[in-house]
C-alpha positions as a Python dict, from the first residue, in 0.01 Angstrom:
ca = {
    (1, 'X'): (0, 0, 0),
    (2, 'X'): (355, -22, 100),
    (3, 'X'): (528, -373, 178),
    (4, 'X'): (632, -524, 515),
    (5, 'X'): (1026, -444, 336),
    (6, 'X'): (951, -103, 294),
    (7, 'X'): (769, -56, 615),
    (8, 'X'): (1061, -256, 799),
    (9, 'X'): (1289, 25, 600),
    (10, 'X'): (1148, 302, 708),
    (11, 'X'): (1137, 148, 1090),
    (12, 'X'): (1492, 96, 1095),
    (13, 'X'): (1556, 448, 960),
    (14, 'X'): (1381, 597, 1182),
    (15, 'X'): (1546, 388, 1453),
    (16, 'X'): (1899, 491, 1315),
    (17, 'X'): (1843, 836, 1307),
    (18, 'X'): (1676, 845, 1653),
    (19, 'X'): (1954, 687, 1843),
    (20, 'X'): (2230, 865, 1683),
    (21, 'X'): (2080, 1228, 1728),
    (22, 'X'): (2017, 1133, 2072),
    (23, 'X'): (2356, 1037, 2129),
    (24, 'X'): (2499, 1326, 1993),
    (25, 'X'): (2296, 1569, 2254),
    (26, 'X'): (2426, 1352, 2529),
    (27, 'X'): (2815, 1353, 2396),
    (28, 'X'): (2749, 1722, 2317),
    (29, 'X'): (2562, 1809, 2707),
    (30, 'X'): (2846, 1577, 2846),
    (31, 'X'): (3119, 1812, 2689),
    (32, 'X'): (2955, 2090, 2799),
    (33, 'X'): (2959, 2013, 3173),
    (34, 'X'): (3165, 2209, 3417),
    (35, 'X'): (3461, 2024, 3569),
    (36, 'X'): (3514, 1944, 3909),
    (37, 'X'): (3786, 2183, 4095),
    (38, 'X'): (3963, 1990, 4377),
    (39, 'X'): (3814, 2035, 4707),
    (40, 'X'): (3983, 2257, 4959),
    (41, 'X'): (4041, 1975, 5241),
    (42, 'X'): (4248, 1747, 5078),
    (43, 'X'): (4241, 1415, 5273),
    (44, 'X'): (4591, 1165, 5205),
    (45, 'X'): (4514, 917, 4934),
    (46, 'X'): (4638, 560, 4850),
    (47, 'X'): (4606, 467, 4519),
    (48, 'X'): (4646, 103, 4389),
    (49, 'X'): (4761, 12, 4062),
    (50, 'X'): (4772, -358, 3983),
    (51, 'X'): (5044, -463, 3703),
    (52, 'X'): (5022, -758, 3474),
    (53, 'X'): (5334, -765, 3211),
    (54, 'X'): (5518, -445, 3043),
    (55, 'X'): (5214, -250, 2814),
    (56, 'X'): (5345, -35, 2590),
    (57, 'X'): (5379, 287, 2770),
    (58, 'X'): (5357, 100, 3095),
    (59, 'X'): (5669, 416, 3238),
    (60, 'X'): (5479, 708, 3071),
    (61, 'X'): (5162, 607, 3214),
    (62, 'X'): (5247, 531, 3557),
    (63, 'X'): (5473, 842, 3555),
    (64, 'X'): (5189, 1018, 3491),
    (65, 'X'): (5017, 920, 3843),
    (66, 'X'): (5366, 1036, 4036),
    (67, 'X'): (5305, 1370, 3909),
    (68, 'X'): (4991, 1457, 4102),
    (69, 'X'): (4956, 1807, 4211),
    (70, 'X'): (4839, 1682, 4576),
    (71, 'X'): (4952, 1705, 4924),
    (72, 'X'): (4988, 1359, 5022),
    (73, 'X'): (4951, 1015, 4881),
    (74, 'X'): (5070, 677, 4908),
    (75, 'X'): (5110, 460, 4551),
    (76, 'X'): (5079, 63, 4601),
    (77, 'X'): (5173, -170, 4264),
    (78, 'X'): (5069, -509, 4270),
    (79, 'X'): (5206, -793, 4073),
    (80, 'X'): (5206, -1207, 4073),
    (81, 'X'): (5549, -1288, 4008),
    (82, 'X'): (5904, -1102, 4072),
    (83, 'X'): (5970, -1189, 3774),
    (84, 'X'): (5696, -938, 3551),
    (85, 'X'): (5874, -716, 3374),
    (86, 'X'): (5675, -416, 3547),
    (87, 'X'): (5870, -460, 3864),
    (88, 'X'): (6165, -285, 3653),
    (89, 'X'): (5902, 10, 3588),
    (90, 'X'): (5812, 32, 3955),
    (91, 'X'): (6177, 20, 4047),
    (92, 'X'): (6267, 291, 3813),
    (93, 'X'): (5961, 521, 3886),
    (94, 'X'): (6088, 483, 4293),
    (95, 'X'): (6434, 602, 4244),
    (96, 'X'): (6249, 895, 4022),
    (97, 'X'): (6048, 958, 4295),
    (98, 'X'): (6188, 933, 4612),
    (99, 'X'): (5957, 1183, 4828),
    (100, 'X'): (5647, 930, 4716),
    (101, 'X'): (5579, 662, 4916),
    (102, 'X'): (5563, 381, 4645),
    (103, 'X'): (5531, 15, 4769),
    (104, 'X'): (5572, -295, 4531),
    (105, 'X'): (5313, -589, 4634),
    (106, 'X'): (5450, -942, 4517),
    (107, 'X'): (5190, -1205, 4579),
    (108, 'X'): (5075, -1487, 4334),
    (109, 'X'): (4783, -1581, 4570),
    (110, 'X'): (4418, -1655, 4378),
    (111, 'X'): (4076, -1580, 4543),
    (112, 'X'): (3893, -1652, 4223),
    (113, 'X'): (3910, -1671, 3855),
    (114, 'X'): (3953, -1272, 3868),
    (115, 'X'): (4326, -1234, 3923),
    (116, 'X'): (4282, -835, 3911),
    (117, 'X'): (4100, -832, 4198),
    (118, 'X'): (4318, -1103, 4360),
    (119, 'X'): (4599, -877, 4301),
    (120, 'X'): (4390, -586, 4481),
    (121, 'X'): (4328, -819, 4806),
    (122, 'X'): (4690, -892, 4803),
    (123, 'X'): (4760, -497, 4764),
    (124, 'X'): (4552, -338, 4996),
    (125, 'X'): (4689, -435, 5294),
    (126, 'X'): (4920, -214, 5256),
    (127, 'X'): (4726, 105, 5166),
    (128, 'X'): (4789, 328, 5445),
    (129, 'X'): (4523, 575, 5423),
    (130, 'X'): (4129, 593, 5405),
    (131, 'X'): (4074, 751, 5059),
    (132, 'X'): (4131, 437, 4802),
    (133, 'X'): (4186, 528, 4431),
    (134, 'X'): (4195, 223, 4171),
    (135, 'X'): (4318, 302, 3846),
    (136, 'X'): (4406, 46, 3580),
    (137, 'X'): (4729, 11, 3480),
    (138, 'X'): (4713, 172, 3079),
    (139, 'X'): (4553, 482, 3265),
    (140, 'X'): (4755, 794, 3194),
    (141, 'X'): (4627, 1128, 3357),
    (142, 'X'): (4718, 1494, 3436),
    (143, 'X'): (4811, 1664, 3800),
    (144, 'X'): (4516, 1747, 3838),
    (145, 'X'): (4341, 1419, 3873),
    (146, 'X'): (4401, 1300, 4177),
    (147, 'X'): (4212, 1643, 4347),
    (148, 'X'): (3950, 1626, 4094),
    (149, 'X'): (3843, 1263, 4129),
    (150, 'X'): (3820, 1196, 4490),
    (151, 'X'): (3633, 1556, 4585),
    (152, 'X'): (3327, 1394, 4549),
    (153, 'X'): (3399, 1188, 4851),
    (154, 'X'): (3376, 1449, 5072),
    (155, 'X'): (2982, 1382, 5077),
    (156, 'X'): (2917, 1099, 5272),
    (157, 'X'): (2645, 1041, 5067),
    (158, 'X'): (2880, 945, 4772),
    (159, 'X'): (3017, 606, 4800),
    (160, 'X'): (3216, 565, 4451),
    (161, 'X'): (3364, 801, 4183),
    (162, 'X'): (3442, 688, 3862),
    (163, 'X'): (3526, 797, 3557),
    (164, 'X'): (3476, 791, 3161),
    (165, 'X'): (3770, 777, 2984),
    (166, 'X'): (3917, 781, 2603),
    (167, 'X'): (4116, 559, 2397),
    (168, 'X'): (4435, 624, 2221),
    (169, 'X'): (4536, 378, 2041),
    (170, 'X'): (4915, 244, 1947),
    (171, 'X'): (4970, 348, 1525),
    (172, 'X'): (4856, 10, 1402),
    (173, 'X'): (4554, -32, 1250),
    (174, 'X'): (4353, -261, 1513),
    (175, 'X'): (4467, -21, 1798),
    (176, 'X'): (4294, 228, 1569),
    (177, 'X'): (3991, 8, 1523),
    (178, 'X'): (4011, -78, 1905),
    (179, 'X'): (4013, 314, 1989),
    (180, 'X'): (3703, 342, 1776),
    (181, 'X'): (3485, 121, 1934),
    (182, 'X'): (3553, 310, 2325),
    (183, 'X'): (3541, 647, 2147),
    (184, 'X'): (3269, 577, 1915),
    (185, 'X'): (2992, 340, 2056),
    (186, 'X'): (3112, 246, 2396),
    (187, 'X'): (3160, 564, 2568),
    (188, 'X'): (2857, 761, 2360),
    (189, 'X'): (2635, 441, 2497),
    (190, 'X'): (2745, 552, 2873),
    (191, 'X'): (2689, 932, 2793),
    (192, 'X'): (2303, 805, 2690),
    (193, 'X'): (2229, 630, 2950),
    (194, 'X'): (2374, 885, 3177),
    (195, 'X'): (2174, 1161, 3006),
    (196, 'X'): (1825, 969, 3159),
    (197, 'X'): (1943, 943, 3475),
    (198, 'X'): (2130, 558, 3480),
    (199, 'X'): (2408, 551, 3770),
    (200, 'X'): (2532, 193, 3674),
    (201, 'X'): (2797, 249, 3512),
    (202, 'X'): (3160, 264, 3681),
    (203, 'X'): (3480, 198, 3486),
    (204, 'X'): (3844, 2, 3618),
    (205, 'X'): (4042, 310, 3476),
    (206, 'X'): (3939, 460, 3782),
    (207, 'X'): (3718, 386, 4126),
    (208, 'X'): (3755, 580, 4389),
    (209, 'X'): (3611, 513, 4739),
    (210, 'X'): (3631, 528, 5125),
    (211, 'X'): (3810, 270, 5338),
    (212, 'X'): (3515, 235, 5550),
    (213, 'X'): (3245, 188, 5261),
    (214, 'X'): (3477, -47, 5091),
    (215, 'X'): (3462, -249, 5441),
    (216, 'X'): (3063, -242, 5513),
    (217, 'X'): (3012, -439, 5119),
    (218, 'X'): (3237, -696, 5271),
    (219, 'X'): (3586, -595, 5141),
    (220, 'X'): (3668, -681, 4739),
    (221, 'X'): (3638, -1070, 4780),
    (222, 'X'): (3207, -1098, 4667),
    (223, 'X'): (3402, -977, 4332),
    (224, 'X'): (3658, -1250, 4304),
    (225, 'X'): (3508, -1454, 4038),
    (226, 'X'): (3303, -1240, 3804),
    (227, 'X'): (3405, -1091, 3506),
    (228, 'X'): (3172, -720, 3558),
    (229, 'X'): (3379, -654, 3859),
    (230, 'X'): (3303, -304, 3853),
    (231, 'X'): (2996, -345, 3797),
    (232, 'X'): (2951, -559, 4102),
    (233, 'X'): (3118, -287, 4294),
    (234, 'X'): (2894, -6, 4216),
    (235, 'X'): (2537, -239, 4282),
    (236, 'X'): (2716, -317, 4607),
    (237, 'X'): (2758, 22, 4657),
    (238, 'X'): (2415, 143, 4573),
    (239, 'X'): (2242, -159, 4825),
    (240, 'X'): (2423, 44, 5069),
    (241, 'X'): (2212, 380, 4969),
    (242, 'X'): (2488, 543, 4857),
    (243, 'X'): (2592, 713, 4489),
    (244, 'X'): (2766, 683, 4259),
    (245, 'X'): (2915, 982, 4120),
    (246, 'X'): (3014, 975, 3730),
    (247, 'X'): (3333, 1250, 3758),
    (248, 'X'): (3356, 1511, 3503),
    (249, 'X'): (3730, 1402, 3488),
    (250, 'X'): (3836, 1244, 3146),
    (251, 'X'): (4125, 961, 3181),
    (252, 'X'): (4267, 853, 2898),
    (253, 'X'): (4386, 473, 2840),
    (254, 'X'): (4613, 357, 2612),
    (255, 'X'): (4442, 142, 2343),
    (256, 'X'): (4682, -171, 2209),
    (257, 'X'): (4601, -452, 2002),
    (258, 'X'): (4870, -680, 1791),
    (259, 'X'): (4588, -840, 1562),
    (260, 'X'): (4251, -879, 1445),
    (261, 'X'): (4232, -1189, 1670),
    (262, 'X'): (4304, -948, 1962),
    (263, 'X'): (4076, -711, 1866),
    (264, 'X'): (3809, -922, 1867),
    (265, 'X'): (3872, -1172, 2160),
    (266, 'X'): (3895, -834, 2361),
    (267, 'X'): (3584, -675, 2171),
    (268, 'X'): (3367, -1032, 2243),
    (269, 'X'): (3456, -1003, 2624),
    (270, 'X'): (3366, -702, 2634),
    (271, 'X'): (2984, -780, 2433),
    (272, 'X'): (3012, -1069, 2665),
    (273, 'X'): (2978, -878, 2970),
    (274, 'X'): (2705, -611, 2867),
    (275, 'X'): (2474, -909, 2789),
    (276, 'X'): (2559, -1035, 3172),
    (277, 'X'): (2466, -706, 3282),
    (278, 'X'): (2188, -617, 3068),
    (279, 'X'): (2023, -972, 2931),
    (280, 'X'): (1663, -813, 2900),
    (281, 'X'): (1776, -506, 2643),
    (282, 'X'): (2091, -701, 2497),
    (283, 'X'): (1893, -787, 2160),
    (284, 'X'): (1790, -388, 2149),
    (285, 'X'): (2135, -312, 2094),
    (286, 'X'): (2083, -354, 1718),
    (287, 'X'): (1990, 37, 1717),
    (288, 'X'): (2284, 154, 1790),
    (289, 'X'): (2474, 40, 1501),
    (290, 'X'): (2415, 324, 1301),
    (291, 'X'): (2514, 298, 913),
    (292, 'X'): (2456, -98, 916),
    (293, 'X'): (2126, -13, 1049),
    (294, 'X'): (2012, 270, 809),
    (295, 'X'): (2205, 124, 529),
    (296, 'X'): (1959, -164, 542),
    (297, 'X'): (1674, 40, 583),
    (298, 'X'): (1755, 242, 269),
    (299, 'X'): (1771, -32, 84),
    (300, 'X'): (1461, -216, 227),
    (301, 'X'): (1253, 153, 226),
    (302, 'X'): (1316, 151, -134),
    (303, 'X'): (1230, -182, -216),
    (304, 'X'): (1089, -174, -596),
    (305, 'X'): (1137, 233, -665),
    (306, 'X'): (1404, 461, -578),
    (307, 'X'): (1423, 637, -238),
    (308, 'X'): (1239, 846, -129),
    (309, 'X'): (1319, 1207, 63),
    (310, 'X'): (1205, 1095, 374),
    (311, 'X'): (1479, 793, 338),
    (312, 'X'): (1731, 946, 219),
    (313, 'X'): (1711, 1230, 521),
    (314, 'X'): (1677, 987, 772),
    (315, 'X'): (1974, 845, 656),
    (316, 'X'): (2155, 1145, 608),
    (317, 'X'): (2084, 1217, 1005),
    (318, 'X'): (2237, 855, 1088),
    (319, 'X'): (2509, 973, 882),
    (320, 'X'): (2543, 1328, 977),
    (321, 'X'): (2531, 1187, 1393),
    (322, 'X'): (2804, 922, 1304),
    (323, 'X'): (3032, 1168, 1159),
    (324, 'X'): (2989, 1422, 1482),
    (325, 'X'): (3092, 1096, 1703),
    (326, 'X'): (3387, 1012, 1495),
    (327, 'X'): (3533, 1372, 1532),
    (328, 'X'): (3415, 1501, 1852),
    (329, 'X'): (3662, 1307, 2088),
    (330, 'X'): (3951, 1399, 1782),
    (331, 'X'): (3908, 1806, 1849),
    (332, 'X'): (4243, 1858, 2031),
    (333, 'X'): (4415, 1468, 1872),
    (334, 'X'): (4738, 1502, 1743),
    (335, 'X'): (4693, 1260, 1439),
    (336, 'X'): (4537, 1370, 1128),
    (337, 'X'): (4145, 1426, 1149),
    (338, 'X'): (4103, 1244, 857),
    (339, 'X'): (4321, 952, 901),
    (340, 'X'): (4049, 729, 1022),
    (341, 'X'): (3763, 825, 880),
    (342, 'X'): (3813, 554, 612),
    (343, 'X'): (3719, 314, 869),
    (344, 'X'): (3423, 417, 998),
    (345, 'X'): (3205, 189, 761),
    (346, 'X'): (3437, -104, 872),
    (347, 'X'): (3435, -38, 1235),
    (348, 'X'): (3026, -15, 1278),
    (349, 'X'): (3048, -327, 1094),
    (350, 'X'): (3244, -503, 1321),
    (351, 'X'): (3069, -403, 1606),
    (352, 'X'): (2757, -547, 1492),
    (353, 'X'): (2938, -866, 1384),
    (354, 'X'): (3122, -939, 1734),
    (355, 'X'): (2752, -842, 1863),
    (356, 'X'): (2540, -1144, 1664),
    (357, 'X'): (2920, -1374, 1703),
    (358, 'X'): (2827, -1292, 2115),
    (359, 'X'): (2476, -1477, 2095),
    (360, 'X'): (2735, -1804, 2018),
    (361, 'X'): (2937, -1783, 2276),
    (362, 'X'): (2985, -1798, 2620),
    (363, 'X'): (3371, -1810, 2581),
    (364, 'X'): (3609, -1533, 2734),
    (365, 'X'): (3993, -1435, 2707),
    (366, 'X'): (4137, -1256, 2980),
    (367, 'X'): (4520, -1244, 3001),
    (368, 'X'): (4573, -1496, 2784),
    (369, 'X'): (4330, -1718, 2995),
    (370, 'X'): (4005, -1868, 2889),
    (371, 'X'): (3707, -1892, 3102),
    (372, 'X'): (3356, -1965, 3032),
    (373, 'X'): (3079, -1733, 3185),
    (374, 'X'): (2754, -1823, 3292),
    (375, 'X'): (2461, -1598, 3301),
    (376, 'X'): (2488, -1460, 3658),
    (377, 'X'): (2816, -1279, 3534),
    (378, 'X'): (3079, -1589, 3767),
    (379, 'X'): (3395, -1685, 3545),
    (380, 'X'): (3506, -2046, 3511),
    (381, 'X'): (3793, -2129, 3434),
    (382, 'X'): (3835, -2359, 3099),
    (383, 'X'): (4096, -2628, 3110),
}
């Protein structure tokens, strides 16, 4: 009769294998999805990027939203102080540019411990037009974007557009680690969830929405102090009865991190907030860390003989899955396809230790700030 180990084994195999081949056939019916083509009527767009400090790539990246291949729109930046270096950028992008209409926003006025959003109260009173596009500030995109994101608007029955988006990271090696964890768990997680049906996800790198829905959920100040702003957005949204629309559109955001301490403090906000959001299922999340998951299970399913078939295909599936995820998202990548694949073991590691350290904690860095944040999702500032 076989132990509770080897019974446990063979449960977390199975576990293992499950998720991952699922998540696979989502990543795999994701790519497979037409794209959107931009709508014939074309409505004028503002778009609001708010700026915090120089990122590396801060010129490319916002060059990249000047280039839009679309009639008419309006770009607002928003900073806190004349003094951010990402006024230069803005400068130099308007003398680039001078048929866009590009408008600068300084204004160091908090609403709450969310200064992103702040900055997007301060900003949008000067948005000109009725189509709103927000779109984080290491967003780069092609010319195409613009036409392809906001088409979906032209249903009145869609209230937001977002998007999923990929990493790519800065050479170093916790960029590369950082880039992983989007790539590799975070955005295959969305693709699930999106492959039963869920519509709760929406994503800073880009929200798109009407002036007039915007208004009836009260404007962007309910938002002011919680750290899942967009989530807030979209379950405003939805309590209106309208959808949200997941865009076949792929942005990509650069992915920079100095040091393992940023890596983490970054990775353990972002654990942080899917426990807010999901506080019932955060303790499931243990099957999704693949080779951690099945490498324990081999080694419990064989407790006191050597492994069996069954094990070692069930692990060879986990495997087999993981693999697929770590080189789908590289198919058209510029770096080598095998330059990473060293840290695969290390990286599904670290995702299930900033998972258990998030259990600990209730601690947040944002910008160099630290805020504590209580179980309805509301940031506190520490002192």
């Amino acid at each position: 009769m076989p132990s509770v180990l080897t019974i446990a084994g063979y449960v977390s195999l199975s576990l293992a294998a499950g998720y991952a081949a699922v998540t696979v056939i989502a990543v795999l019916v994701w790519r497979l999805r037409k794209g959107t083509k931009p709508a014939r009527e074309r409505p004028p767009i503002t778009l609001l990027k708010p700026l915090c400090g120089a990122e590396p790539g801060l010129y490319e990246h916002l060059r990249s939203f000047c280039l839009q291949d679309y009639p008419e729109f309006q770009i607002v930046f928003g900073v806190r102080d004349r003094g951010d270096p990402a006024c230069g950028v803005v400068q130099r992008l308007a003398a680039e540019f001078p048929a866009i209409p590009i408008e600068l926003v300084v204004n160091p006025k908090l609403y709450g411990s969310n200064w992103k959003i702040s900055n997007l109260i301060n900003m949008i009173s000067s948005a000109r037009h009725d189509v709103l596009v927000m779109a984080d500030s290491d967003a780069f995109v092609g010319s195409d974007y613009l036409g392809c994101v906001t088409a979906p608007l032209l249903d009145r029955n869609v209230g937001l557009v977002t998007c999923i988006y990929r990493g790519v990271p800065t050479p170093n090696l916790w960029s590369r680690l950082g880039a992983m964890y989007i790539n590799e768990w975070y955005i295959p997680s969305v693709l699930l969830a999106w492959l039963f049906g869920h519509d709760g996800y929406v994503s800073g790198q880009t929200i798109c929405m009407r002036r007039d829905t915007l208004e009836a959920i009260g404007g962007l100040r309910p938002l002011v102090n919680h750290l899942a702003d967009d989530y807030e957005l979209g379950a405003l949204v939805r309590r209106l009865g309208q959808r949200i629309v997941l865009s076949p559109y792929m942005v990509q955001g650069e992915h920079h991190e100095p040091s393992f301490d940023s890596l983490t403090r970054h990775e353990l906000r972002w654990m942080r907030t899917i426990r807010v959001l999901r506080p019932g299922s955060f303790c499931l999340i243990f099957v999704s860390f693949g080779l951690p998951l099945a490498t324990f299970g081999l080694v419990a399913a064989s407790a006191g003989s050597a492994p069996s078939w069954a094990a070692w295909a069930l692990f060879g599936t986990t495997l087999g899955a993981r693999l697929v995820l770590h080189f789908s998202h590289r198919i058209r990548d510029d770096r080598g396809r095998l330059s990473d694949l060293w840290l695969v073991p290390l990286r599904d590691a670290l995702v299930a230790w900033v998972w258990c350290r998030s259990f600990f904690t209730s601690h947040v860095t944002w910008r160099g700030n630290e805020f504590d944040v209580g179980a309805d999702g509301v940031m506190r500032p520490l002192s």
